[in-house]
Every structure is written in structure tokens, then in C-alpha cells.
N, C-alpha and C positions, 0 to 999 in steps of 0.2 A: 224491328224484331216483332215476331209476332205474339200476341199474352198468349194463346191456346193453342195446340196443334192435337190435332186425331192421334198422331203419332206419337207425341209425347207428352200425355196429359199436365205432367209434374214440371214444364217448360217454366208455365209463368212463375211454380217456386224458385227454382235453379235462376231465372233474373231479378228476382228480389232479392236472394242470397248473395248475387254479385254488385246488386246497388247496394246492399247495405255494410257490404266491406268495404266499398269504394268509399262509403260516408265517414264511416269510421275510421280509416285509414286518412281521408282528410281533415278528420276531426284534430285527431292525434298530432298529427304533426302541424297545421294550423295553433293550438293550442298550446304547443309545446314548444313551437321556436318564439312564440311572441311573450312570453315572461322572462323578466330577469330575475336572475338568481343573486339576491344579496348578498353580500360574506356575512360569514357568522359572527364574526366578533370584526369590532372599529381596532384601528392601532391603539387608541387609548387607550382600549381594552385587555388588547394580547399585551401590552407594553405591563400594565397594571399588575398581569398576571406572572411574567416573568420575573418582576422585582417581588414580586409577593413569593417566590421559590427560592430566590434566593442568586437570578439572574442579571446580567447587565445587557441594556436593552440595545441595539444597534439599529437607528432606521437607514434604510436603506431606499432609496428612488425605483432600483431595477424590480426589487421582491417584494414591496412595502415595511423591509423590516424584518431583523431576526434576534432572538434571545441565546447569550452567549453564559453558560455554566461552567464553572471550573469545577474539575475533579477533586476528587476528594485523594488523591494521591500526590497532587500535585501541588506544591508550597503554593 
């Protein structure tokens, strides 16, 4: 490509503006597939906080686990 043209003075901005999308564009997604994302709370945790409501805690292998509430209408 060429930086300058008679014809189009504004050439060399128009291919800066499309290198610096291409950077950012692989900024973004370089940056963003290589972090893991922690869970927020450990089972210790969620487990802690279900019996703390008033729950019974069920671990489970497939979901890591789920807090089981009885109604209050129901004996």
C-alpha cells in the first residue's frame, strides 16, 4: 500500500485507522480468551451459606451441589 497518494491525501490516515482496529481487535480477544474466570464462592462456601438460611445442603458431582428449602406451607 502506498502512505501518500496526490489523489487521496487522507490515504495514510484511513490505513492507520484500519491497523489500529486490527490491534485492538486482537488485543481484545488475545486477552480475553486467556484468563480464567474463578467461581465466586468454594462449595464450602455456598454449603455454609445454605445451612446458615435455614437449608439442607446436597453435593452433587454433575452441578457441584445444591441447597434444598422446605416451604413454609408444607409440614
Amino acid at each position: 500500500m502506498c502512505a501518500y497518494s496526490k489523489d487521496n491525501p487522507n490515504n495514510w490516515l484511513d490505513e492507520a485507522m484500519a491497523w489500529s482496529l486490527v490491534v485492538v481487535a486482537a488485543t481484545l480477544l488475545a486477552g480475553c480468551s486467556s484468563v480464567p474466570i474463578p467461581p465466586t464462592y468454594t462449595q464450602d462456601e455456598l454449603k455454609a451459606i445454605c445451612e446458615r438460611h435455614g437449608g439442607w445442603w446436597h453435593p452433587d458431582e454433575l452441578v457441584g451441589g445444591f441447597c434444598e428449602y422446605q416451604s413454609d406451607g408444607l409440614p
